[in-house]
N, CA, C and O atoms as a GROMACS GRO file, in nm:
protein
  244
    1UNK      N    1   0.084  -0.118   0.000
    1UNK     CA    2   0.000   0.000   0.000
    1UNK      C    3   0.088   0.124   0.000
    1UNK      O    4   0.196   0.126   0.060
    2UNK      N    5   0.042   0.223  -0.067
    2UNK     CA    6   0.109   0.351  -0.100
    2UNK      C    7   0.068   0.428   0.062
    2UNK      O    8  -0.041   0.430   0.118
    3UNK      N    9   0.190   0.483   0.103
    3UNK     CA   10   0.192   0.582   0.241
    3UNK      C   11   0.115   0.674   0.223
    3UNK      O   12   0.036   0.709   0.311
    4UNK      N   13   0.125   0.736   0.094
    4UNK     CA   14   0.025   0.881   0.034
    4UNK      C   15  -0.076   0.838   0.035
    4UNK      O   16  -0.154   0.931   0.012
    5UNK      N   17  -0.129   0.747   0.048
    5UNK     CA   18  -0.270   0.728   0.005
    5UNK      C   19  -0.343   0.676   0.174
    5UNK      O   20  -0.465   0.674   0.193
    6UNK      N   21  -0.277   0.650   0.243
    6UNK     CA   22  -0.334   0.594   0.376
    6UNK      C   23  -0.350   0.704   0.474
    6UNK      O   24  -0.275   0.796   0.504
    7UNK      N   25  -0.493   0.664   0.525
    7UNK     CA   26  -0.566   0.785   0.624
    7UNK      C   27  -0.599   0.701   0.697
    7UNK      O   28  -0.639   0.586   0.679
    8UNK      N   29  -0.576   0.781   0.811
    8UNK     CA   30  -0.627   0.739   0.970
    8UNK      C   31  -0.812   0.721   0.978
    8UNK      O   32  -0.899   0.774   0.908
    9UNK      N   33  -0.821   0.649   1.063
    9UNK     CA   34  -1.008   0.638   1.065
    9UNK      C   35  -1.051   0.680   1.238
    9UNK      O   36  -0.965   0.642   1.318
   10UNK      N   37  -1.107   0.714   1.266
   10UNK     CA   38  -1.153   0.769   1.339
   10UNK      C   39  -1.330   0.738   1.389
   10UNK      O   40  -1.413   0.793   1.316
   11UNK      N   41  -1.373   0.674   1.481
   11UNK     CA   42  -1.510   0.596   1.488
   11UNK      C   43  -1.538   0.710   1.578
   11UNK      O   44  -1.454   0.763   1.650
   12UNK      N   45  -1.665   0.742   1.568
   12UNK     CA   46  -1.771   0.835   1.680
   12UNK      C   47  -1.890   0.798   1.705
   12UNK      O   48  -1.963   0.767   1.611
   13UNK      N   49  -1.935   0.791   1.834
   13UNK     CA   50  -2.123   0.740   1.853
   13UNK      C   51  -2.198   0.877   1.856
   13UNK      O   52  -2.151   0.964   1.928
   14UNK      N   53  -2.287   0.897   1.798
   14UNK     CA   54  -2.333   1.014   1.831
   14UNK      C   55  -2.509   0.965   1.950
   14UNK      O   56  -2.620   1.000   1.909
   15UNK      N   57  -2.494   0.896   2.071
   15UNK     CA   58  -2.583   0.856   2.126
   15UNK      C   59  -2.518   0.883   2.297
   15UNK      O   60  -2.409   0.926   2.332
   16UNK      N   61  -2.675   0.823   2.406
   16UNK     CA   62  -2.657   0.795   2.496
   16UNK      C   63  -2.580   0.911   2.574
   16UNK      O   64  -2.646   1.013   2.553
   17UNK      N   65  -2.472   0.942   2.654
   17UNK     CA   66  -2.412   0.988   2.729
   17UNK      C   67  -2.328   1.117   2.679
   17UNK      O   68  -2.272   1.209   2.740
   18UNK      N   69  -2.343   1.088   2.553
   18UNK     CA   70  -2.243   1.155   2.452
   18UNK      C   71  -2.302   1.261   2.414
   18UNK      O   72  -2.242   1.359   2.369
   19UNK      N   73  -2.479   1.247   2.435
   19UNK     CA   74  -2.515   1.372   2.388
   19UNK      C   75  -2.626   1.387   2.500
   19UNK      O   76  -2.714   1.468   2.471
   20UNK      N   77  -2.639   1.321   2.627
   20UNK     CA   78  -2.719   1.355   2.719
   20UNK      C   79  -2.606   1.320   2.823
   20UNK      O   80  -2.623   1.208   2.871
   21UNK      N   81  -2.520   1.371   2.861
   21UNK     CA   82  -2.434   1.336   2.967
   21UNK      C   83  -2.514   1.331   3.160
   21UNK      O   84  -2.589   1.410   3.216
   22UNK      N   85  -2.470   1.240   3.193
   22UNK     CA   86  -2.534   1.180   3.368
   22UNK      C   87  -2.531   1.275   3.400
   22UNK      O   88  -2.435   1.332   3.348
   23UNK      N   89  -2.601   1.356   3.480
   23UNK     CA   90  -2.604   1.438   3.605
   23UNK      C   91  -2.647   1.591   3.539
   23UNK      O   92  -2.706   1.678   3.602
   24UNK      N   93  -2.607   1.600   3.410
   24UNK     CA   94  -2.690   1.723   3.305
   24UNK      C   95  -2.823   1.695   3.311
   24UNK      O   96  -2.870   1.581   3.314
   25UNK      N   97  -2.907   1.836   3.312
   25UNK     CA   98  -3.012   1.844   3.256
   25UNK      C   99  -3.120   1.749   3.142
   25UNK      O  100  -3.206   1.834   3.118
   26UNK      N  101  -3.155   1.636   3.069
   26UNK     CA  102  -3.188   1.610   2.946
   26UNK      C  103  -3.325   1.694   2.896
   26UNK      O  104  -3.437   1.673   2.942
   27UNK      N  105  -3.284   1.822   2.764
   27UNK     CA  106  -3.367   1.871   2.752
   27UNK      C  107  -3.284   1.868   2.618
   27UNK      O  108  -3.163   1.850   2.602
   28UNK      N  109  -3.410   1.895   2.504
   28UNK     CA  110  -3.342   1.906   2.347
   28UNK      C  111  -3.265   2.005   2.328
   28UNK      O  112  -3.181   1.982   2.242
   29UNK      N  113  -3.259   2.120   2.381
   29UNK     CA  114  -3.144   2.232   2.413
   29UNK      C  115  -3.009   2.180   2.434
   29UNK      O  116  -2.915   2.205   2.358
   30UNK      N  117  -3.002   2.115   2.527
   30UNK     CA  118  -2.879   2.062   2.562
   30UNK      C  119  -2.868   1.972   2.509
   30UNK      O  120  -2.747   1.952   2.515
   31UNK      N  121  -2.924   1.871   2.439
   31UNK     CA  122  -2.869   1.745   2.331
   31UNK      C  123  -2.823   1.825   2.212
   31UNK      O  124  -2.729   1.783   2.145
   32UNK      N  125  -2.890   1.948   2.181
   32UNK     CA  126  -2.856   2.036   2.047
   32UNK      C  127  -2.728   2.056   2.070
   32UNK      O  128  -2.639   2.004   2.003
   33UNK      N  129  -2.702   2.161   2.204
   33UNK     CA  130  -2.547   2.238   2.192
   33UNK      C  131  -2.458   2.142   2.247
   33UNK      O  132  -2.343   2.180   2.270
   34UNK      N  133  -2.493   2.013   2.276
   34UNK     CA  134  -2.370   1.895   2.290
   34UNK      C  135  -2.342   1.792   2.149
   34UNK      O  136  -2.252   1.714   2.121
   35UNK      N  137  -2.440   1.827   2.094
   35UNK     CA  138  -2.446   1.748   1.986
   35UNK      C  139  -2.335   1.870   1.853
   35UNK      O  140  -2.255   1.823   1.772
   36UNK      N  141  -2.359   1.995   1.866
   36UNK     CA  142  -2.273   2.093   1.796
   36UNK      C  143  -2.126   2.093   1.854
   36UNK      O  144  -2.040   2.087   1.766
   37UNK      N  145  -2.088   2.098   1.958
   37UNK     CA  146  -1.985   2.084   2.065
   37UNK      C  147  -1.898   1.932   1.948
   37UNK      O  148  -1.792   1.928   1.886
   38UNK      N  149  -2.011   1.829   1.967
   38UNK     CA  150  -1.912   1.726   1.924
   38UNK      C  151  -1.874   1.726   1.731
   38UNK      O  152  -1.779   1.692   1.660
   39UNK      N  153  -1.963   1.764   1.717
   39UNK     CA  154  -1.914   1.832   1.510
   39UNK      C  155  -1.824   1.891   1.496
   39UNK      O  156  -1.745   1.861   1.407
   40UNK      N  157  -1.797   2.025   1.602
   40UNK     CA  158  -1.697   2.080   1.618
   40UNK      C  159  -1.555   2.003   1.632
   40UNK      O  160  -1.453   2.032   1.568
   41UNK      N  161  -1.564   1.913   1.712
   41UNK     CA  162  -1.471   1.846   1.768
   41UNK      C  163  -1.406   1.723   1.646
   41UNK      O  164  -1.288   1.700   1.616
   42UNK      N  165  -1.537   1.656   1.594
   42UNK     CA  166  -1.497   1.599   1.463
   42UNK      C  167  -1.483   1.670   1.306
   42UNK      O  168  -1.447   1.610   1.205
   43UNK      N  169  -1.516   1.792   1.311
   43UNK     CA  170  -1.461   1.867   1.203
   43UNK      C  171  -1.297   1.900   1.224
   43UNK      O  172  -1.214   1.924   1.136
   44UNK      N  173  -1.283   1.894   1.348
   44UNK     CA  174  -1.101   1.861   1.351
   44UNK      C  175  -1.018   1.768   1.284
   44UNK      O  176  -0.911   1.786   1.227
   45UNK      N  177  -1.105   1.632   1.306
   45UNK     CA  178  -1.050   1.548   1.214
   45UNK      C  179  -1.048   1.551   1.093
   45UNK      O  180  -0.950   1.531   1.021
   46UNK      N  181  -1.194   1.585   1.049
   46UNK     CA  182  -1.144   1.616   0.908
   46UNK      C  183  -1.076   1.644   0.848
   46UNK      O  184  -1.020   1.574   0.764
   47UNK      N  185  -1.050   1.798   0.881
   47UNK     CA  186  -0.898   1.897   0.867
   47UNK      C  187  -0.775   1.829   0.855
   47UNK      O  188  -0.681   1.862   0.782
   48UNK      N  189  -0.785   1.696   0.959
   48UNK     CA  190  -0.652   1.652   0.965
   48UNK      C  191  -0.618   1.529   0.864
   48UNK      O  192  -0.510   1.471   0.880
   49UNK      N  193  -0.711   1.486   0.758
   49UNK     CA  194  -0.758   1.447   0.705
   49UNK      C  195  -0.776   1.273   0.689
   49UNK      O  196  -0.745   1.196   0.598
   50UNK      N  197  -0.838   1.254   0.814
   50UNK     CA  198  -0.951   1.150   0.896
   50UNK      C  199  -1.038   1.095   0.794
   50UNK      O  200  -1.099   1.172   0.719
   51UNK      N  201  -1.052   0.954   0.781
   51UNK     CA  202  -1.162   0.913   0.748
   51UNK      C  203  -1.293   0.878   0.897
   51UNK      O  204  -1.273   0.851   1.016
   52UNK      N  205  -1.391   0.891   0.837
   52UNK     CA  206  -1.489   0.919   0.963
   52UNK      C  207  -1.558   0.781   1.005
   52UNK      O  208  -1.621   0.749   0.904
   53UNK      N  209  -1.579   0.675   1.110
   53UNK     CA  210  -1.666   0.570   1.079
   53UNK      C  211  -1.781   0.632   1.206
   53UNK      O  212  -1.738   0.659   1.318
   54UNK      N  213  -1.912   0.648   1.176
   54UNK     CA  214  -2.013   0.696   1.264
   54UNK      C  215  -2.151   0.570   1.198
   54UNK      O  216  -2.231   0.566   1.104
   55UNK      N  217  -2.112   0.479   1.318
   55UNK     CA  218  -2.207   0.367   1.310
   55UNK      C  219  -2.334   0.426   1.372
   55UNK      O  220  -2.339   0.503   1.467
   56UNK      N  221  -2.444   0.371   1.293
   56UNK     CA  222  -2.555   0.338   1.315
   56UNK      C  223  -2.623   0.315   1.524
   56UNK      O  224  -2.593   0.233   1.611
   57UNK      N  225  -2.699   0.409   1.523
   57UNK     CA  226  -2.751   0.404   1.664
   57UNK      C  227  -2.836   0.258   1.659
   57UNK      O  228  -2.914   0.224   1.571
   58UNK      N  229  -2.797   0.177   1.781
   58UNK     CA  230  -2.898   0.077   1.761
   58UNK      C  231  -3.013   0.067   1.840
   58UNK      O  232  -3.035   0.154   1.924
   59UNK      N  233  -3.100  -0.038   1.823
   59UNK     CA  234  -3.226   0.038   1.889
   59UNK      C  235  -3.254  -0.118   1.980
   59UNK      O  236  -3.224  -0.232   1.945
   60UNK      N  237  -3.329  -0.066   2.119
   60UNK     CA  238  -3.328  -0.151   2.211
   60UNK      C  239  -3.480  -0.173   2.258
   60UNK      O  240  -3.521  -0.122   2.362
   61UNK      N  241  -3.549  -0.239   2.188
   61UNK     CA  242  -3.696  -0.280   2.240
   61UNK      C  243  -3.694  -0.385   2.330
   61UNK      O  244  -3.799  -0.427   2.378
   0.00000   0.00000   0.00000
């Protein structure tokens, strides 16, 4: 494999704790500006030029 061509990967959940953190408030306000907080944070990677893996929320009936 060519060095030039290989990018780092980088996995993110966008669920659970991550965007309602324990002991915070849970109100859609605050899932909004934690949920912008973390874009911010992965638009870094981008920049650095990251491939992104953001799996699928799964669902628990």
């Amino acid at each position: 494999m060519n060095s030039k061509n290989t990018k780092k990967t980088a996995a993110f959940a966008f669920r659970g704790n991550g965007i309602s953190p324990k002991g915070k408030l849970d109100t859609i306000a605050n899932q909004f500006r934690n949920t912008c907080k973390s874009c911010v944070a992965i638009m870094n990677f981008i920049k650095q030029g990251y491939h992104l893996a953001i799996p699928p929320a799964s669902s628990h009936n």
